[in-house]
Wavefront OBJ file of the C-alpha trace (Angstrom):
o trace
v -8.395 1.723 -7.055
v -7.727 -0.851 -4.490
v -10.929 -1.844 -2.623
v -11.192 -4.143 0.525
v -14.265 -6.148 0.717
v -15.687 -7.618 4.246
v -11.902 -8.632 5.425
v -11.995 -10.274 8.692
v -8.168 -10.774 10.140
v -8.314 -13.356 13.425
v -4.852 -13.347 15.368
v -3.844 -15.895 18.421
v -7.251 -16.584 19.014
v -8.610 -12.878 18.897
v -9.992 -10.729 16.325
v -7.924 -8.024 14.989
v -11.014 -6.305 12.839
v -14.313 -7.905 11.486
v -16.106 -7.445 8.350
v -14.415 -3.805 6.978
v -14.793 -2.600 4.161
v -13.564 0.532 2.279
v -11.516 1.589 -1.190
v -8.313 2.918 -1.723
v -8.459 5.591 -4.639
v -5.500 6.475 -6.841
v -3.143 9.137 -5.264
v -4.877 8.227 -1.755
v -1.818 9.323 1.139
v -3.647 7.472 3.523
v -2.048 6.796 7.404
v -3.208 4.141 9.456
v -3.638 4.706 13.504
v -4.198 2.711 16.154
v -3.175 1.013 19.180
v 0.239 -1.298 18.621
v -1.329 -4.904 17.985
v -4.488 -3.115 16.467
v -3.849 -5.243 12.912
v -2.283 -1.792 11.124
v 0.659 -3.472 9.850
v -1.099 -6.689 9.306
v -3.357 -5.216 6.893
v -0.808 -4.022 4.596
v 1.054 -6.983 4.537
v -2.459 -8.440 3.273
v -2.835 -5.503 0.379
v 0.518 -6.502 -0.393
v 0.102 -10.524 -0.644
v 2.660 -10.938 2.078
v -0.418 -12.586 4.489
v -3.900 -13.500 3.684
v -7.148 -13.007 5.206
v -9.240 -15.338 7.006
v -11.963 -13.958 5.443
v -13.047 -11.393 2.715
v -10.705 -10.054 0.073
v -8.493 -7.029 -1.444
v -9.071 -6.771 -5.555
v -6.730 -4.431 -7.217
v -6.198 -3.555 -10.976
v -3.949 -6.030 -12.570
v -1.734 -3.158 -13.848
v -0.987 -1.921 -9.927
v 2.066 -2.610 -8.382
v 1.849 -2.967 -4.433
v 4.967 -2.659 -2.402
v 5.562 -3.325 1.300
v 8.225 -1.913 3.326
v 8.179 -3.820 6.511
v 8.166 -1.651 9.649
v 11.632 -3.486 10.920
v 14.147 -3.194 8.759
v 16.587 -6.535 8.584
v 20.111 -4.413 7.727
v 21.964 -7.972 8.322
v 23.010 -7.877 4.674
v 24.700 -3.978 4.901
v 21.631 -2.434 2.531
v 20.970 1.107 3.361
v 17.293 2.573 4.009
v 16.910 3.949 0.399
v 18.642 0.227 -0.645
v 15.608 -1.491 1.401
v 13.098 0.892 0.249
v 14.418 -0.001 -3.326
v 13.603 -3.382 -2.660
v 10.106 -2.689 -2.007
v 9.832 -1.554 -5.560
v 11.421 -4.599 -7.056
v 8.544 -4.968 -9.427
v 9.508 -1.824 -11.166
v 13.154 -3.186 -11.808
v 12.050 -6.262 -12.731
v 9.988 -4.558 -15.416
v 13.078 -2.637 -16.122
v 15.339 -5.682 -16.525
v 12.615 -7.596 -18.736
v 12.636 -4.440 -21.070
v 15.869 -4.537 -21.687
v 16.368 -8.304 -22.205
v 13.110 -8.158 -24.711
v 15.057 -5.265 -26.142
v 18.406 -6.814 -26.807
v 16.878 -9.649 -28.458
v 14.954 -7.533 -30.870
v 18.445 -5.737 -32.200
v 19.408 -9.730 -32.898
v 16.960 -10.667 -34.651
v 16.097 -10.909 -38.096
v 12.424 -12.577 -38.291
v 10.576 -8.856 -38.390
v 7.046 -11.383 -39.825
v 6.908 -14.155 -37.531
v 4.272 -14.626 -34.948
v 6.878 -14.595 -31.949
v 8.779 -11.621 -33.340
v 5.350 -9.813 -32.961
v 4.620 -10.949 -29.106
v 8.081 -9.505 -28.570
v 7.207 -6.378 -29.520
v 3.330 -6.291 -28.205
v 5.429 -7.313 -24.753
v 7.795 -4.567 -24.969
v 5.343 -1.916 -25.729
v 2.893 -3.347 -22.741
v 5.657 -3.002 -20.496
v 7.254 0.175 -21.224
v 3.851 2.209 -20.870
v 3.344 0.544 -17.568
v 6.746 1.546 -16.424
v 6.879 5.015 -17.935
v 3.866 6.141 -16.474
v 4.938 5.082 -13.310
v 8.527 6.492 -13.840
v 6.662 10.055 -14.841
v 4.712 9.672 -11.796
v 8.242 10.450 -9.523
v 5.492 8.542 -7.041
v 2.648 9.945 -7.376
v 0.905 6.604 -6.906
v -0.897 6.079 -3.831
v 0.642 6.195 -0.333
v -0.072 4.100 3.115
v 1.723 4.617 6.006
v 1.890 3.405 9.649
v 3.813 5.859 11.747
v 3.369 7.482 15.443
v 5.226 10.387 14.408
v 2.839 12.895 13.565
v 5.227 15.229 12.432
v 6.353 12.564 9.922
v 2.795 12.457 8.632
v 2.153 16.428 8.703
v 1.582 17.036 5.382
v 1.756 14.107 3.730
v -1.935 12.336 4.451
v -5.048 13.361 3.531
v -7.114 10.339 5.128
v -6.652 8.725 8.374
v -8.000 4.946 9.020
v -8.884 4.756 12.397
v -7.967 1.046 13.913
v -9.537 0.138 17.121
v -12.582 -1.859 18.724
v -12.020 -4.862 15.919
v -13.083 -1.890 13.388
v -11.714 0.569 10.987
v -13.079 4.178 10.932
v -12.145 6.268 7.767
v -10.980 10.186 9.217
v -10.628 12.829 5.992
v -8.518 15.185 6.643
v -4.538 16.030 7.668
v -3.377 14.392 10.825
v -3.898 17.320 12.782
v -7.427 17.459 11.890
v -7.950 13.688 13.013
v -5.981 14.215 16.245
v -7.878 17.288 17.735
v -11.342 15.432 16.598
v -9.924 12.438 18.586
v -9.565 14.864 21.465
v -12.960 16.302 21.128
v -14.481 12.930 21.022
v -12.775 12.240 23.763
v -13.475 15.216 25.939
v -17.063 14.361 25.225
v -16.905 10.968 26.743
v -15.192 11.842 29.686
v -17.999 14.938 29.787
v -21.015 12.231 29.359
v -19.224 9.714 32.043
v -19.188 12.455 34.658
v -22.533 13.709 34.100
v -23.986 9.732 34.564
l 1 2 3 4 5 6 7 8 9 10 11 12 13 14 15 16 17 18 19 20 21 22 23 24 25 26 27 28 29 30 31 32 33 34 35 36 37 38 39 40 41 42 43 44 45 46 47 48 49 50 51 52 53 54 55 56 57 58 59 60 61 62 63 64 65 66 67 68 69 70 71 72 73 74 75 76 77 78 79 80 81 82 83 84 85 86 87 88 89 90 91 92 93 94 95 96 97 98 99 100 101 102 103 104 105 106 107 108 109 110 111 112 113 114 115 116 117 118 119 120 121 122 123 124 125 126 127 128 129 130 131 132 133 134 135 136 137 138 139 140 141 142 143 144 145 146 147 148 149 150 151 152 153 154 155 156 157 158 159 160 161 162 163 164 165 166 167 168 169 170 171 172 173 174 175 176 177 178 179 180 181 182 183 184 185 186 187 188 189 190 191 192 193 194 195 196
């Protein structure tokens, strides 16, 4: 669970959002809408430690890996989208690469009693069960997107934050459901406006 506590996020002299607050639960699919400039993207790069708030904060387990995949890809260096995606998991092959090394140097050794012999090991096992379950997962791990292409999102989200008047409103429900109440709320206001 990945909760955001009071997070206020001030941009060129304006205020992107004040004071929200909301959690993030495990297996959340979760798409964030807005206006362009509303803070969406901002606000992931902040879950992610990319950026950091002016005020509030984001506490996450220490077990949870967050990746980022920025919205505009840089294919300069010739990586592909799954490459770049790849990279957004880096964590996980670091993991990978450390249990392998930690590995290696237990087939070389001979000191099965010392104290350092043991750390190797408790290290190894902490590792592997943090990457297996993720591995098992095939991503079932929690999912935020920013995307205008509600087709994209069709059946992938089952939560919709809401960006917009320096707030974030929390939607549950499929895209669909939070785009025809959108409409509805709308219809209403234009309905109130003409009856003033």
């Amino acid at each position: 669970m990945i909760s955001v506590d009071g997070l206020t996020v001030e941009f060129g002299g304006s205020t992107l959002f004040s004071d929200i607050s909301f959690v993030v639960n495990d297996k959340d699919r979760i798409a964030l809408m807005g206006k362009n400039g509303a803070g969406k993207s901002t606000l992931l790069k902040i879950m992610a430690g990319v950026k950091t708030a002016g005020k509030g904060r984001i506490s996450a387990p220490k077990e949870a890996v967050i990746a980022y995949l920025p919205q505009h890809l840089l294919t300069e260096d010739n990586r592909t989208v799954f490459e770049e995606t790849a990279m957004a998991f880096s964590r996980i092959q670091e993991m990978e690469r450390e249990i392998a090394a930690l590995n290696e140097e237990l087939a070389i050794r001979t000191d099965y009693e010392s104290e350092s012999y043991s750390n190797i090991i408790e290290r190894v096992s902490s590792l592997s069960e943090m990457y297996y379950s993720i591995e098992e997962i095939n991503f079932d791990g929690t999912l935020i997107l920013v995307s205008h292409d509600r087709d994209f999102l069709d059946g992938l989200v089952s939560k919709v934050y809401e960006f917009g008047n320096k707030q974030v409103k929390e939607h549950l429900g499929d895209i669909y459901s939070f785009l025809q109440k959108k409409k509805l709320d709308n219809l209403r206001e234009l309905e109130r406006k003409k009856s003033k």
